[in-house]
C-alpha positions as CSV (number, residue, x, y, z in Angstrom):
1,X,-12.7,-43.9,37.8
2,X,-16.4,-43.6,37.2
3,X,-18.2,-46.5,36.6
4,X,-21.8,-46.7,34.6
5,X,-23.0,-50.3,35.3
6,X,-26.2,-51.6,32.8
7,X,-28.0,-54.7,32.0
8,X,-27.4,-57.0,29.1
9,X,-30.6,-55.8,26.6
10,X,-30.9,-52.5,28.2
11,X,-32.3,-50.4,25.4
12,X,-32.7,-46.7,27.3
13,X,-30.3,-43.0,26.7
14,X,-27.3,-42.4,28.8
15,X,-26.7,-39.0,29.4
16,X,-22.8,-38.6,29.9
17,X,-22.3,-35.3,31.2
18,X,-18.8,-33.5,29.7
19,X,-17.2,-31.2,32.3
20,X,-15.3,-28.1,32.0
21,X,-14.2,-29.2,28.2
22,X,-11.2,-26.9,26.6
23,X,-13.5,-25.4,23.9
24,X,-17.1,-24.4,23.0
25,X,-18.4,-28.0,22.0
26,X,-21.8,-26.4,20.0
27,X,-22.2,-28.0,16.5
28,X,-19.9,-30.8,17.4
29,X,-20.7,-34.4,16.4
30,X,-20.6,-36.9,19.0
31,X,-18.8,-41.0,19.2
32,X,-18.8,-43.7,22.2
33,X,-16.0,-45.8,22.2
34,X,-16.8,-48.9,24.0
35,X,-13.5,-52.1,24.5
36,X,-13.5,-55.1,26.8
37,X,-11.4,-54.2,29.5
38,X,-9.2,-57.2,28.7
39,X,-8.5,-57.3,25.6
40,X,-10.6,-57.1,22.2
41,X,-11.7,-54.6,19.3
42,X,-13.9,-51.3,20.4
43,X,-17.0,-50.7,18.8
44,X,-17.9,-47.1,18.2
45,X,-21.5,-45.8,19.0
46,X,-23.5,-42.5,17.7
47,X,-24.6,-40.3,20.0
48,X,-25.7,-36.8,19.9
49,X,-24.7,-33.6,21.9
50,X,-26.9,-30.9,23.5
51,X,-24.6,-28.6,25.1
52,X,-21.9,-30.4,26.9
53,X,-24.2,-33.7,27.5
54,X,-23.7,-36.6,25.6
55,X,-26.5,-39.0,25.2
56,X,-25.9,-42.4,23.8
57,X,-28.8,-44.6,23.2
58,X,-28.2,-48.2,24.1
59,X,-29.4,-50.8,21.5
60,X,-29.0,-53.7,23.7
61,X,-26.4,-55.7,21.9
62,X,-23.4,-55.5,24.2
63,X,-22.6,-58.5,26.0
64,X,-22.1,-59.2,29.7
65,X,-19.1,-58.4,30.6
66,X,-16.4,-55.4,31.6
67,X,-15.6,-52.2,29.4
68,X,-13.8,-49.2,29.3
69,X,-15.3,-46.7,27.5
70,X,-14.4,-43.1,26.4
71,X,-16.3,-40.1,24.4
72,X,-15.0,-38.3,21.7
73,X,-16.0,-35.2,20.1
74,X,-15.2,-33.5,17.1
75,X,-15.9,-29.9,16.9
76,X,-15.6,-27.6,13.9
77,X,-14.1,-30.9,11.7
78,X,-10.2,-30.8,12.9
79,X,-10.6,-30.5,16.9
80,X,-11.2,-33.6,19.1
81,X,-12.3,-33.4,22.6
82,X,-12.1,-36.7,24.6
83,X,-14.2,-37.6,27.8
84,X,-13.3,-37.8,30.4
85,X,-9.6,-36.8,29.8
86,X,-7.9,-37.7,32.8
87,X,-8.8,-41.9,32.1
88,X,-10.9,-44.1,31.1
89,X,-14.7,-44.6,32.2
90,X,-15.9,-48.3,33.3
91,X,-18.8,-49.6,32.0
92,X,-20.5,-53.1,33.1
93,X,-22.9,-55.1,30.9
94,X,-24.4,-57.5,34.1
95,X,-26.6,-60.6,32.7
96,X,-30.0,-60.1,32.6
97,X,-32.3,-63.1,34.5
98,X,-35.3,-62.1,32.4
């Protein structure tokens, strides 16, 4: 599994690159799905799409801890595309000192 590891108030883009997706993924609109790893409610982020690159802009408000996050993208209205499709993708919110 890949794992994206950030800093608690990190407010920068990730760019979450989609390989070999099942369909054309122009025009589609972009969601980050982001759950503790343990247990716990995801939150859903915007992001937008340029080709098959995702980039989510962090805001900062996730909380130290351990996530699994997924992408999904709906194309055309009825089709969903999830990222990445074989799993889940870890994410790590560290505590920042500063």
């Amino acid at each position: 599994m890949e794992q994206l590891t950030i800093k608690r108030g990190d407010k920068h883009d990730v760019r979450l690159n989609i390989g070999n997706p099942p369909m054309d993924l122009a025009g589609g609109v972009a969601k980050v799905h982001v759950r503790p790893s343990i247990d716990g409610a995801a939150e859903v982020f915007d992001a937008t799409l340029d080709g098959n690159v995702v980039t989510w802009t962090l805001d900062g408000t996730l909380d130290p801890g351990k996530y699994i996050l997924e992408v999904q993208i709906t194309v055309g209205g009825n089709w969903v595309v999830t990222a990445p499709s074989d799993g889940m993708m870890i994410l790590v919110v560290l505590q920042d000192i500063a």
